[in-house]
Each structure stands twice: as structure tokens, then as C-alpha cells.
N, C-alpha and C positions, 0 to 999 in steps of 0.2 A: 089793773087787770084782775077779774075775778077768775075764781075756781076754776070753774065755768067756761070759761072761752081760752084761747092759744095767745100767743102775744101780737097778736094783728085783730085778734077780735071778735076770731071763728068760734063759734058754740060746735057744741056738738049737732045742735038739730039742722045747724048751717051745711056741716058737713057732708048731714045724712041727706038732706036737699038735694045738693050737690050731684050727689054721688047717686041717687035716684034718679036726677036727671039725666046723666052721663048714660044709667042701665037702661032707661025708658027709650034714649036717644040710639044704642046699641041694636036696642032688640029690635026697634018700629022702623028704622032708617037705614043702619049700616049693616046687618045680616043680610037683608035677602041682596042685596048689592056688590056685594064683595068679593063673591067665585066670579063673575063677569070682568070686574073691572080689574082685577085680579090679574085677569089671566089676558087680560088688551093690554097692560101697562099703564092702566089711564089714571093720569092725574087727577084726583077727587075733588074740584072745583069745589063743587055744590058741598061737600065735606066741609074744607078748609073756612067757605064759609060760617058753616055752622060751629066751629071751633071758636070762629071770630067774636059769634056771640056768644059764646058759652065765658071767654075772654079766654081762653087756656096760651094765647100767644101771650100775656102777660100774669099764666098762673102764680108761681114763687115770684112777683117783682110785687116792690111795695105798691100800697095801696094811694102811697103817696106825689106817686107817677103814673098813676095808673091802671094798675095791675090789681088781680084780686089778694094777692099777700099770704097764699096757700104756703102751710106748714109742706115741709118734705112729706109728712106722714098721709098728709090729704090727696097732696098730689102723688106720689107712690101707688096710693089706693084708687086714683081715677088713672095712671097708666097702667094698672094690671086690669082694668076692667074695657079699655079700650083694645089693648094688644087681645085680648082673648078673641075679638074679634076679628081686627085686622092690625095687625101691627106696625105695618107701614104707616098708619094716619100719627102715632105717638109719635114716630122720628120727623113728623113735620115739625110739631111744637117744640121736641126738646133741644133739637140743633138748633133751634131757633131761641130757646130758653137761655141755652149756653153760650149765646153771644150776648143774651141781653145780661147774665147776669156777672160779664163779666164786666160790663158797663159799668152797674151797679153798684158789684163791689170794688174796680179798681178804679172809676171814671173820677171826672173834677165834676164838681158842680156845676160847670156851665153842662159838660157832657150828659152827664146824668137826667137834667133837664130836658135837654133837646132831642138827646136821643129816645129815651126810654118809654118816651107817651104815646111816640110812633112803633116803638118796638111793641109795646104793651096792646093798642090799639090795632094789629095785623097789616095797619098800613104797611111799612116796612117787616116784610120777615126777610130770614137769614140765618145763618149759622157759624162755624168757624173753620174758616181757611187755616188747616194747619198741614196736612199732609201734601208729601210731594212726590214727583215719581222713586224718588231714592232718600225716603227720609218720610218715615212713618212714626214706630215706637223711639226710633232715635232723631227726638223733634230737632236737638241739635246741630243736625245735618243739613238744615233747611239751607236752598241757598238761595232764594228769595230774596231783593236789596231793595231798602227803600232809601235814599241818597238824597240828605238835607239840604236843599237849596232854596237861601232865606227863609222864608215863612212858611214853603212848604217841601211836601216829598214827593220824590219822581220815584218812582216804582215797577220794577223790572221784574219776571221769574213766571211760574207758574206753579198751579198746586192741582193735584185728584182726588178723586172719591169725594167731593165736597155736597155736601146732600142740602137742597135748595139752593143750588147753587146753579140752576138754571130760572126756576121758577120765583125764586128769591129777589129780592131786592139788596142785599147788601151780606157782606161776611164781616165775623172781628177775622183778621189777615195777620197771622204772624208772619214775620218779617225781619230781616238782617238791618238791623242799623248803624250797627260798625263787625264788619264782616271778619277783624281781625282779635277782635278781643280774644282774652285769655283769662279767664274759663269761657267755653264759647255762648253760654248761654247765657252773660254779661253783656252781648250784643245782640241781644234778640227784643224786639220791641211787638206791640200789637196795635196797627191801628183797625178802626172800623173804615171800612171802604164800599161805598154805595156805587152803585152803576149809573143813577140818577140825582143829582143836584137837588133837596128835598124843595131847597128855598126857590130856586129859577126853574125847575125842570130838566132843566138840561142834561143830555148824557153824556158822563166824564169819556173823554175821548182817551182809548189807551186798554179799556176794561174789555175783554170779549169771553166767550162760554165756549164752551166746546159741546159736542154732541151729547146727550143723556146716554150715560153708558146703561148696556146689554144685562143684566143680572138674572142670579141663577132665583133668586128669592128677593125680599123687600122690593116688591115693585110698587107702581104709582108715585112715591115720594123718589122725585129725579135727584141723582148722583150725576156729577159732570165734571170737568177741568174748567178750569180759570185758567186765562192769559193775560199777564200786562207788561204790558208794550209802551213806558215812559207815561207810565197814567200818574197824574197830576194830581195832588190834594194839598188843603192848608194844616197844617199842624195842629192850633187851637182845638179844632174842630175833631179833629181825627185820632191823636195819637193818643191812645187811650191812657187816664193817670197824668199826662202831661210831663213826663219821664221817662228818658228811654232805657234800655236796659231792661224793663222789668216783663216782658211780654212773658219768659218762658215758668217766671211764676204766675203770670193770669191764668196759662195755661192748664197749668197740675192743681193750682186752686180749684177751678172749676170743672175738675175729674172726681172730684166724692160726688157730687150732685149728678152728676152722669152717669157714674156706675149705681148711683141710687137705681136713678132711671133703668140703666138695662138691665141690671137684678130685675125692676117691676115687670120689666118689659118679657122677660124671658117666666115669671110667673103669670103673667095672661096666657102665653103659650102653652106651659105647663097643665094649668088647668083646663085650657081649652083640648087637649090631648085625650086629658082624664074624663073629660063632659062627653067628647063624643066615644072615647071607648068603652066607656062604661053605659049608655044610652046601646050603643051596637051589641055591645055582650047580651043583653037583652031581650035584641032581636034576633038574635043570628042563633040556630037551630044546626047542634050537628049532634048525630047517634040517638035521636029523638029530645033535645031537649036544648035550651038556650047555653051558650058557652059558657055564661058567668055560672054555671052550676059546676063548671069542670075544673077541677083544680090548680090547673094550667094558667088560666085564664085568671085565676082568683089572686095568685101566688103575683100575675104582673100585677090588676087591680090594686093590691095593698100596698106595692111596694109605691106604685105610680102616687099614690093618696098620701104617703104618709111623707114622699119626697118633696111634693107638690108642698104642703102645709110647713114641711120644713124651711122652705125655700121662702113661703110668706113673711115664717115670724122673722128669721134674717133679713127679710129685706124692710122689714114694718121698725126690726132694732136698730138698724142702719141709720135708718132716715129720724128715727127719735133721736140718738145719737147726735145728728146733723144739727137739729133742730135743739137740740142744747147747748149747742156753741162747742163743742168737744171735739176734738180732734178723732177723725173716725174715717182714716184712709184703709186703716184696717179691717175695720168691720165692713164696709163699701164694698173695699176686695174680695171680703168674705162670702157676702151676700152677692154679689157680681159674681163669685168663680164657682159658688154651690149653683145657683138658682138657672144660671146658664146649661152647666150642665145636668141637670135636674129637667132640663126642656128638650134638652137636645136626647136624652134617654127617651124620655115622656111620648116625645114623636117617636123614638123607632118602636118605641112598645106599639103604641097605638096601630102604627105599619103593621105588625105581626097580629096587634088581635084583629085588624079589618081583613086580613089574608091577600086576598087576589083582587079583591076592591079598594083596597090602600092608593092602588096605583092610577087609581081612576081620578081624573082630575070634577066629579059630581063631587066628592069627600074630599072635607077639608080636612083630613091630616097629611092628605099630601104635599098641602101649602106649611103647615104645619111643622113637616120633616124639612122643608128648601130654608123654613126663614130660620129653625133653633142655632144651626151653628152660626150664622151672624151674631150671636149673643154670647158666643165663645170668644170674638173677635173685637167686636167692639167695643170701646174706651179700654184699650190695652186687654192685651189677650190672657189667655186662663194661664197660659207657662208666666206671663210677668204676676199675673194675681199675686200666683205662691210667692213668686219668690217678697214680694211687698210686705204680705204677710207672715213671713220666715222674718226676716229684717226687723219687720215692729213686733212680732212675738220674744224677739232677743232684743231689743231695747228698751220692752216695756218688762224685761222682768230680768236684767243684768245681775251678777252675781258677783 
């Protein structure tokens, strides 16, 4: 590996390719589309397509399966450039990332094989079944049961908020595989669970979806419940790692690279906040002259610019971090709990400097202010951040 390039083999001009195409892709295709489809619910078909070609459903998998083999830091920088537009199109690929990569790192070799060329390829997406109706941040609550008979597992319970999880082909499915262990999280396995047989077609009888739930924000990318009802799978094939017991570390393993993600995701927003309030300050004329002249207006302007860029290089150190092999559940949190709310301000600034046309659904900052606090929320909320960050700020510096 030279200088030169990252450990899969990106240059830097690859990068900037990249990342050109993503902006060109932004500005000519997904702007003028996105207050319509927005505001119908509608699944972005023709979108997901073009992700398929861009490969973003196998961006961080290796290139060895398929996938382009993107550094945290490449992709980081193509989710803040996508969420600035529409944010909802990011949480297609990265719930969809998050199941492939836990494949990856925790699958067998036959797995890794079989699955990850269809995960990488858009044939199958999906995401990860972990949530349930009473059993969120406390994964260990799940009571979800997969129950080993012979060579495979029958599978009971149900999970919500699962995002592709209508439109999706498959979830990794946490799951109870000895319901009674002690620590409980010694009984918690993950397998991957397809709704269709890749090899015969067939639909595993037992798997069913529930309606696309109603949301205040992140529309177009569908949220729904799963149900199963004695759904049948062979073991080999499914139980991810080929060892049970180990799901609830796949789990928090592949929360740094998630909260990479919504740190980026909530700096698309961010910026996007800053782009239109700052373009409106411009226009907007009150006591004969544009608002960005009034000092009111200037006073949010800086603070929004200087939050927004904070929020970058956090979430840019994160993901270097990640990509060192380092241990960086803290820095993640860090960049997750700033950058979050760094978006979620961002928008109401932006509310106040558009005044009375904030509220109008023409201006996207009103889409703007629905989707920041889902960035509060997602991959564990901003109260667990701190306390993560308390915990390894006194373990990395014991006295």
C-alpha cells in the first residue's frame, strides 16, 4: 500500500470522483424531487436504483465480496452530502450496511460468501431487527425466541421501527436462544432472516410485515413491524458466526459505525440549515435592507457556521479513528451527541431567521426541523451518549 491510497486502494482522486459524483447526482436528480416525494411518503424507487449503481449498498464491505471497500472517512463524507439533501435516502443504505457488516465481521466463511455479494449487489437489502415493542435501548429485554430444532430454528416474537423492513428483502434478527441464561445477554444470538429463499425462490412461510408506520419526519424510507409466526430456517446458513450466544456483541460492535453514520447524517442537516438560511438572509429585506446586515441575524449566522464545522471535524475524527482499527466508541458518541444536536439547533435557527415562511411546506427547513431530532434518537439517544462518554472518559484516564 502506498502513501497514496487507503488500505483497500482508494487514492485520493478516487475519492474526489466519488464524491463529485454523489454532488452532481444531488444537485441534477434529487433536489428538484424531494419536497414532492417528501411530502407523499413515496418510496424513491428510481433513487434506490441509482444507489445500486453508484454500489453504496456494499459501500464499507470489502471489495472482496463485492463491495466498494470505502474508508469510514469516504463514506462519512458521501452521507453528509446526501442527507443535506434528503436524508431519508442515507437510512436506506446504512440499515442496510449494518446488517451487511455484521456479516462480515462476525459471519463464517461459507456466510460471508453467500451472503454479502447479494447484500453488496442491492439484490437483497435490509437492515437489523433489534427493537421491540418493550425493548429498545435495553436490547436485553428482547423476547423474541428462536428454538433449535435439529438443523434448524423455528422463530417466534415480533420487532418495530425496523426500517426496510417492508421494502427490504431480509433483517440480521436478534433473537433469544436460550431465554434463561444468566447474564441475559449470553442468550442472545443473531441470525440473518430472508422473507424469500435466495436459492428456490420460495417465501419462508411464518415471516409477515406489518403496515409502514405514519412518521412525523424521515419519510419515503419505510419503518414497519415484523411478525413470526414458527418461521423456519436452517442454522448453517443463518445463524450468524455459527455460535450462539454472541448476537448482543454483533450488536454494539456495529454501533460505532452507525453512530459514525448519524453524526454524518445530522451534518448534512446542519449544513443544509446553514445553506438555506444564509442564501434567505440575503434576500429577505426588513427596515430597508437585507437581514444578514442586522446583527440579530449575524449573531445566529456564526454561531450556526462555526457549530456546523465543529460537528464535521468530529465526525471526520470519528470515522479516522474507526478506520485505524482503534477503539472509538467514545469519539462516535462524541460526534453522534455534538453533531445531532448541532442539527437539531441548526433547524430551529433557520425557523426563526425564515419568520412566517418556515412554516410553509415550499422551504425546506421545515422538513429540516421534522427530521434533526431523529438524530437525537437514533443508534442510542444523546442522554445514553454522555453517559458512554463519562464511563470511557474515567477509564481512559484512571487514577
Amino acid at each position: 500500500m502506498s502513501a497514496d491510497t487507503d488500505q483497500n486502494g482508494w487514492t485520493a482522486e478516487d475519492e474526489n470522483m466519488m464524491l463529485d459524483t454523489i454532488d452532481r447526482w444531488c444537485r441534477e436528480k434529487v433536489r428538484d424531487r424531494v419536497m414532492e416525494m417528501e411530502h407523499a411518503d413515496e418510496y424513491p424507487h428510481e433513487f434506490v436504483e441509482d444507489m445500486k449503481e453508484f454500489g453504496l449498498f456494499g459501500a464499507t464491505i470489502s471489495q472482496e465480496y463485492g463491495g466498494l471497500g470505502l474508508s469510514a472517512s469516504t463514506y462519512a463524507k458521501i452521507v453528509m452530502r446526501i442527507a443535506q439533501e434528503w436524508m431519508s435516502l442515507t437510512g436506506i443504505f446504512n440499515s442496510h450496511l449494518m446488517m451487511a457488516t455484521v456479516v462480515e465481521k462476525y459471519g463464517t466463511d461459507f456466510q460471508k460468501e453467500y451472503w454479502l455479494p447479494k447484500f453488496c449487489s442491492g439484490e437483497i437489502r435490509g437492515g437489523l431487527g433489534l427493537t421491540e415493542p418493550n425493548a429498545g435501548t435495553d436490547l436485553q429485554a428482547i423476547k423474541t425466541i428462536a428454538k433449535r430444532e435439529g438443523d434448524d430454528y423455528v422463530v417466534n416474537g415480533s420487532k418495530t421501527w425496523i426500517s426496510n423492513g417492508l421494502m427490504g428483502g431480509a433483517v440480521a434478527l436478534m433473537v433469544k436462544t436460550n431465554p434463561d441464561a444468566d447474564p441475559r445477554y449470553k442468550g442472545m444470538s443473531m441470525l440473518i432472516t430472508p422473507k424469500v429463499d435466495p436459492d428456490s425462490g420460495e417465501k419462508y412461510e411464518g415471516f409477515t410485515t406489518g403496515n409502514k408506520m405514519q412518521k412525523l419526519a424521515y419519510k419515503g424510507i419505510d419503518s414497519c413491524e415484523l411478525f413470526f409466526d414458527d418461521y423456519k430456517l436452517d442454522a448453517k446458513r443463518h445463524l450468524i458466526g455459527g455460535e450462539e450466544g454472541k448476537g448482543f456483541y454483533m450488536a454494539v460492535g456495529g454501533l460505532e459505525l452507525g453512530r459514525i453514520n448519524i453524526a454524518s447524517r445530522a451534518v448534512g442537516i446542519a449544513r443544509r440549515a446553514l445553506e438555506e438560511s444564509t442564501r434567505y438572509a440575503q434576500e429577505r429585506k426588513t427596515f430597508g435592507k437585507p437581514i444578514c446586515e442586522h446583527q440579530a441575524i449575524q449573531l445566529k449566522l456564526g454561531e450556526m457556521a462555526t457549530k456546523t464545522k465543529a460537528a464535521e471535524l468530529m465526525t471526520l475524527d470519528a470515522a479516522r479513528a474507526y478506520d485505524s482499527g482503534e477503539r472509538c466508541d467514545m469519539e462516535a458518541g462524541m460526534a453522534k451527541y455534538f453533531a445531532s444536536e448541532c442539527a437539531t439547533e441548526n433547524s430551529l435557527e433557520a425557523m426563526r431567521i425564515h419568520g412566517g415562511y418556515s412554516y410553509s411546506k415550499e422551504y425546506p427547513v421545515e422538513r429540516l426541523y421534522r427530521e434533526a431530532p431523529l438524530m437525537c434518537i437514533g443508534e442510542g439517544t444523546n442522554e445514553m451518549q454522555r453517559i458512554i462518554i463519562a464511563k470511557q472518559q474515567i477509564a481512559r484516564n484512571k487514577i
